[in-house]
LUMGU-915190 format. One record per atom (N, C-alpha, C): residue in three letters; atom name; x, y, z. Coordinates in nm, 3 decimals. Last residue first. Layout:
code=ALA, site=CA, x=X, y=Y, z=Z
...
***
This chain:
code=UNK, site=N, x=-0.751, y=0.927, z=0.596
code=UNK, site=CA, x=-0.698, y=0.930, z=0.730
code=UNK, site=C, x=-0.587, y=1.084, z=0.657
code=UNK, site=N, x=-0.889, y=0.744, z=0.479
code=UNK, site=CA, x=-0.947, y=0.906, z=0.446
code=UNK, site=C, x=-0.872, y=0.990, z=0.584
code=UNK, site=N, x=-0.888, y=0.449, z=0.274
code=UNK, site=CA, x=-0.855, y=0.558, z=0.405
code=UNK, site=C, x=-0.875, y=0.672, z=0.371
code=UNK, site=N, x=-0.970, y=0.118, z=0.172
code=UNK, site=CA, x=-0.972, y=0.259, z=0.177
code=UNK, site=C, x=-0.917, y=0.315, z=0.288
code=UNK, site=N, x=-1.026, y=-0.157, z=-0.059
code=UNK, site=CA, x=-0.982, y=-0.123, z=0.073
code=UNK, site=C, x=-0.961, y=0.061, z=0.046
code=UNK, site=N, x=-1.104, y=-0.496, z=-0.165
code=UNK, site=CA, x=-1.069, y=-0.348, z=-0.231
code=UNK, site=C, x=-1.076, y=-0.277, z=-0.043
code=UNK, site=N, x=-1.101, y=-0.770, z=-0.402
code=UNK, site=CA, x=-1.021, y=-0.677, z=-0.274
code=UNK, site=C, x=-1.059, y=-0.565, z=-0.284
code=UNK, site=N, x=-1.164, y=-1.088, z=-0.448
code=UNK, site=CA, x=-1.219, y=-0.933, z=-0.517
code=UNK, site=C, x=-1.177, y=-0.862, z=-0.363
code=UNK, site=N, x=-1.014, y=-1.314, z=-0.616
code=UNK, site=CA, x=-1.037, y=-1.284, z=-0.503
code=UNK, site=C, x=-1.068, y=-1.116, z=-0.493
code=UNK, site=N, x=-0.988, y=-1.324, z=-0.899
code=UNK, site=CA, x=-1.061, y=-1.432, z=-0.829
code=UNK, site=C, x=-1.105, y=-1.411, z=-0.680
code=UNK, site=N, x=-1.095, y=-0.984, z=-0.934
code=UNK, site=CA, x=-1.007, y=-1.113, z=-1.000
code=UNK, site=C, x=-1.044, y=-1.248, z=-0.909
code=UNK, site=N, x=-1.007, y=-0.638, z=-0.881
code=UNK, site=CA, x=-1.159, y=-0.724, z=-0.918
code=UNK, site=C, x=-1.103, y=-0.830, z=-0.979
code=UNK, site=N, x=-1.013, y=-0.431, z=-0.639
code=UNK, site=CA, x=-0.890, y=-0.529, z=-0.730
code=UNK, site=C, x=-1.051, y=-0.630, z=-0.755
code=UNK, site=N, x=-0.956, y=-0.097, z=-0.600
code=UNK, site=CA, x=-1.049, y=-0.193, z=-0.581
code=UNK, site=C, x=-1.019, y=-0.324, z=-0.672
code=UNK, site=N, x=-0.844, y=0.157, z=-0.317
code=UNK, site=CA, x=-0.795, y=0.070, z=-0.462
code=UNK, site=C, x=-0.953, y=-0.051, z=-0.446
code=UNK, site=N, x=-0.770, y=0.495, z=-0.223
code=UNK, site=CA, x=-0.825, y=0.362, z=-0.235
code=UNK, site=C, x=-0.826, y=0.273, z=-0.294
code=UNK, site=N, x=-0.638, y=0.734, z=0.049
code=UNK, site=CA, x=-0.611, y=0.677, z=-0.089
code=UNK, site=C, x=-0.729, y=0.549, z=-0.103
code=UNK, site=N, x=-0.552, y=1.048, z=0.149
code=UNK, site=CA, x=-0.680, y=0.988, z=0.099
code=UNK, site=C, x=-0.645, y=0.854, z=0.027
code=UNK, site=N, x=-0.366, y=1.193, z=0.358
code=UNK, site=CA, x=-0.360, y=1.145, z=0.231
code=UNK, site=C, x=-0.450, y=1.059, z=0.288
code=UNK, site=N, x=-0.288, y=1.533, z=0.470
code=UNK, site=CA, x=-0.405, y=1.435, z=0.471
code=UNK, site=C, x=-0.374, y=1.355, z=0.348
code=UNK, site=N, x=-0.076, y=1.702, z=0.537
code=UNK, site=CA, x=-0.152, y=1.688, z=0.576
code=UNK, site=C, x=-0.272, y=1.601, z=0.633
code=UNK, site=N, x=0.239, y=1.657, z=0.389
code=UNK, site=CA, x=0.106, y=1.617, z=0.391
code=UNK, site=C, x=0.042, y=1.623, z=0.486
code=UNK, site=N, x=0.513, y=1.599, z=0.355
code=UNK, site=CA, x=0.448, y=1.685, z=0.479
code=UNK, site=C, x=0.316, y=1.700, z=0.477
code=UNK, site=N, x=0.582, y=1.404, z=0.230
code=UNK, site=CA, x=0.613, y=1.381, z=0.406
code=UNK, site=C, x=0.505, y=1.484, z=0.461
code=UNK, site=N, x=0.546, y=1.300, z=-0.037
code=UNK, site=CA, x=0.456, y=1.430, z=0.015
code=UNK, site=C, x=0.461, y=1.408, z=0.187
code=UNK, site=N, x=0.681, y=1.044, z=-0.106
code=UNK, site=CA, x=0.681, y=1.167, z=-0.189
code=UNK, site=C, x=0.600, y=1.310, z=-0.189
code=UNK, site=N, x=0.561, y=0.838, z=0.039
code=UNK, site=CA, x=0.679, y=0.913, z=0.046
code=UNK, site=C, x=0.731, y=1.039, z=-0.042
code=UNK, site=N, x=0.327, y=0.860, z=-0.070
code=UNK, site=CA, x=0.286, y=0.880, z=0.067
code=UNK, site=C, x=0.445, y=0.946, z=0.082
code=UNK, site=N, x=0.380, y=0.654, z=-0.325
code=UNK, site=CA, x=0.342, y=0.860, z=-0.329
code=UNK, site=C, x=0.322, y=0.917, z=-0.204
code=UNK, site=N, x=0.448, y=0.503, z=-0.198
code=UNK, site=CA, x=0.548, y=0.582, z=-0.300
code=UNK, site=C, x=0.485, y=0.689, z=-0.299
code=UNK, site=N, x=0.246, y=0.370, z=-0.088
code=UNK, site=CA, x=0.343, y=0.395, z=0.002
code=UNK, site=C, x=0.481, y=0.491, z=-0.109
code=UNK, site=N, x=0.090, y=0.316, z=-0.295
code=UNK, site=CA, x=0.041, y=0.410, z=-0.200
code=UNK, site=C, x=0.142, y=0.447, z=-0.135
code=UNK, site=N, x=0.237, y=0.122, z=-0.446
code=UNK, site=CA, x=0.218, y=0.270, z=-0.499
code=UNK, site=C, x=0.154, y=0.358, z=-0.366
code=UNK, site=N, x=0.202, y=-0.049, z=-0.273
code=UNK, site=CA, x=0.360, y=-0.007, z=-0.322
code=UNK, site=C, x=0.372, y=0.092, z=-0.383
code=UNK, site=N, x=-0.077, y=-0.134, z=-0.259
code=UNK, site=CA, x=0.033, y=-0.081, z=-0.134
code=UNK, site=C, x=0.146, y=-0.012, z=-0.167
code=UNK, site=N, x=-0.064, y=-0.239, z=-0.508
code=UNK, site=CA, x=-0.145, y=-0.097, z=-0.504
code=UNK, site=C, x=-0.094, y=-0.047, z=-0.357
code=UNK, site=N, x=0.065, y=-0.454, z=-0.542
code=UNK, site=CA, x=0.180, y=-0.316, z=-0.571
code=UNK, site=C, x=0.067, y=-0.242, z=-0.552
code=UNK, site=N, x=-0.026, y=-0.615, z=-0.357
code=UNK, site=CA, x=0.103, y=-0.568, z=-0.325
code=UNK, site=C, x=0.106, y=-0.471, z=-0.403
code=UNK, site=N, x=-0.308, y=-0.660, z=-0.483
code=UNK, site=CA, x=-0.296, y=-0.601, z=-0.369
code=UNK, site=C, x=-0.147, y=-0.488, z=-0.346
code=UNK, site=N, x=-0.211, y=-0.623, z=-0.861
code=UNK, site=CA, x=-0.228, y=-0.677, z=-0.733
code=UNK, site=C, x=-0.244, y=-0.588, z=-0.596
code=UNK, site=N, x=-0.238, y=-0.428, z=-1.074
code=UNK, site=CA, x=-0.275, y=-0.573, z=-1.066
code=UNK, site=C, x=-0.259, y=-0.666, z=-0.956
code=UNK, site=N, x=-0.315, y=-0.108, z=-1.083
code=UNK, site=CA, x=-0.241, y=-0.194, z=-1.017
code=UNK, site=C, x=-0.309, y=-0.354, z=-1.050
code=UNK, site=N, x=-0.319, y=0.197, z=-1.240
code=UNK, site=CA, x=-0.377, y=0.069, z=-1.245
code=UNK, site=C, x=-0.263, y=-0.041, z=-1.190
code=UNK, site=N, x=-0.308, y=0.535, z=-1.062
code=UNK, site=CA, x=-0.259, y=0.451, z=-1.138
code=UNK, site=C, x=-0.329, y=0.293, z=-1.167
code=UNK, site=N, x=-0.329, y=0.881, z=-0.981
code=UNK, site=CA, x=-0.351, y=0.744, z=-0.962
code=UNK, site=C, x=-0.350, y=0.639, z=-1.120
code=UNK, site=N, x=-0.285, y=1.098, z=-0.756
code=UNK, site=CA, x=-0.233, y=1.040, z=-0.851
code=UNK, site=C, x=-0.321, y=0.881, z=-0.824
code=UNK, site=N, x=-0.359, y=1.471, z=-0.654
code=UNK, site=CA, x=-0.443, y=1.313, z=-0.727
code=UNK, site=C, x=-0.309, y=1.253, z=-0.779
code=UNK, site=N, x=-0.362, y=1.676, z=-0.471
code=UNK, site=CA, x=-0.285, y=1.626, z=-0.509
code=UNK, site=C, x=-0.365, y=1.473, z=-0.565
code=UNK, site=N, x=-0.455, y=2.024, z=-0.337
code=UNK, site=CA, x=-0.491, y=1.875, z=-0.368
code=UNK, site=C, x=-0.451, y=1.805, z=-0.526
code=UNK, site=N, x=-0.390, y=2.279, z=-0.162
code=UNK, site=CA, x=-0.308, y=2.239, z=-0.291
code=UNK, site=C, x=-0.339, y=2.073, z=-0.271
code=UNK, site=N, x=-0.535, y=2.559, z=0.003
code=UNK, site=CA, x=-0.485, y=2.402, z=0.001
code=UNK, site=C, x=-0.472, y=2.376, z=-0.140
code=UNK, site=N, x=-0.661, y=2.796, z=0.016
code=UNK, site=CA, x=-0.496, y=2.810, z=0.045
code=UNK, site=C, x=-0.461, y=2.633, z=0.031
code=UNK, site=N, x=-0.862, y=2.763, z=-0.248
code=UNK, site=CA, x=-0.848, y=2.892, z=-0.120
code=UNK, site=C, x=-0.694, y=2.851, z=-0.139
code=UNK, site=N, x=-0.701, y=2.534, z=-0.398
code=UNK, site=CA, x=-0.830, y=2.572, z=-0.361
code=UNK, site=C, x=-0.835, y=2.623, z=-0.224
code=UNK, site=N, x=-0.538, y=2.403, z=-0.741
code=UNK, site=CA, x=-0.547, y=2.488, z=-0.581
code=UNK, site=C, x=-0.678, y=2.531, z=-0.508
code=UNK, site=N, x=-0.495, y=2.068, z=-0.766
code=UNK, site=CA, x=-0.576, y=2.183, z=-0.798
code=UNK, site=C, x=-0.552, y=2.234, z=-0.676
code=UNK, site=N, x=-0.343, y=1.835, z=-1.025
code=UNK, site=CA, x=-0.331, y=1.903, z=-0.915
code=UNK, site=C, x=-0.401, y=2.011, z=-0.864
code=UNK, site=N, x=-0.297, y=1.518, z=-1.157
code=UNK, site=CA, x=-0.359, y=1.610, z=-1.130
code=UNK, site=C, x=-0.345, y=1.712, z=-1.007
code=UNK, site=N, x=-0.149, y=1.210, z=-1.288
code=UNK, site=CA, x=-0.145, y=1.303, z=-1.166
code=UNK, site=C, x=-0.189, y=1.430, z=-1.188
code=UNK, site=N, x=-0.163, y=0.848, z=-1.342
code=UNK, site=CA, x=-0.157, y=0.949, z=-1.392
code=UNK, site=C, x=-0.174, y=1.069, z=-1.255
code=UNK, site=N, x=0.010, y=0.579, z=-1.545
code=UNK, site=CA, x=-0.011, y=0.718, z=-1.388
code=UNK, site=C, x=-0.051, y=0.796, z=-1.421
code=UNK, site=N, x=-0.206, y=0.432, z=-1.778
code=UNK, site=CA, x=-0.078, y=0.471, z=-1.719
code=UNK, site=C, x=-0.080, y=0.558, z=-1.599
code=UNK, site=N, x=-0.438, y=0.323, z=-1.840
code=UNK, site=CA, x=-0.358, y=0.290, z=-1.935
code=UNK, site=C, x=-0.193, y=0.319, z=-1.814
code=UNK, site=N, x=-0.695, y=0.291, z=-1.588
code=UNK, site=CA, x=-0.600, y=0.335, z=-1.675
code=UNK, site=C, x=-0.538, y=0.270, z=-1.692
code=UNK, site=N, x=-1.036, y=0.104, z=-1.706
code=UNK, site=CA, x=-0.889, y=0.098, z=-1.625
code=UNK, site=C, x=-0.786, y=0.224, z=-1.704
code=UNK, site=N, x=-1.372, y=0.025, z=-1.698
code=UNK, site=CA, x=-1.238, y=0.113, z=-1.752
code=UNK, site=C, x=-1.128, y=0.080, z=-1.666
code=UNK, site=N, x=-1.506, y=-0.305, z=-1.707
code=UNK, site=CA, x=-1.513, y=-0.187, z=-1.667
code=UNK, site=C, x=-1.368, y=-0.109, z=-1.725
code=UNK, site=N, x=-1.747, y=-0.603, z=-1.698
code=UNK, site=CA, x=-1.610, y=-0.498, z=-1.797
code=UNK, site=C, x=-1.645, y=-0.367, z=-1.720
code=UNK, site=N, x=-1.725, y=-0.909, z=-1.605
code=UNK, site=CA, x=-1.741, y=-0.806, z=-1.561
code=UNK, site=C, x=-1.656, y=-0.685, z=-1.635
code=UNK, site=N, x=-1.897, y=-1.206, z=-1.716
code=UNK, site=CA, x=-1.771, y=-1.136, z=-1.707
code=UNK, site=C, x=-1.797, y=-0.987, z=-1.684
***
């Protein structure tokens, strides 16, 4: 059996650096669908974004995990 940490709840961080303002949130998802459903919530909640980074890694009978740096 495989143990590792998980958060408890959302969570969100923010740091300025020179003139860019980087934005962390992240949360524990139990499925594919809602780690999409959170990506696509916080994607809507920063239109003007520049660059969103996001990744998830789902460890359960079927082990998922997926990325962008787009």
């Amino acid at each position: 059996m495989n143990c590792y940490l998980s958060l408890r709840e959302q969570v969100k961080h923010s740091e300025k650096i020179n003139r860019s303002l980087f934005i962390v949130n992240a949360t524990h998802c139990e499925s594919e669908n809602k780690c999409k459903e959170f990506i696509q919530r916080i994607s809507n909640l920063y239109p003007d974004a520049s660059h969103n980074c996001w990744a998830y890694y789902i460890d359960n009978s079927e082990t998922r995990k997926n990325y962008s740096d787009a």
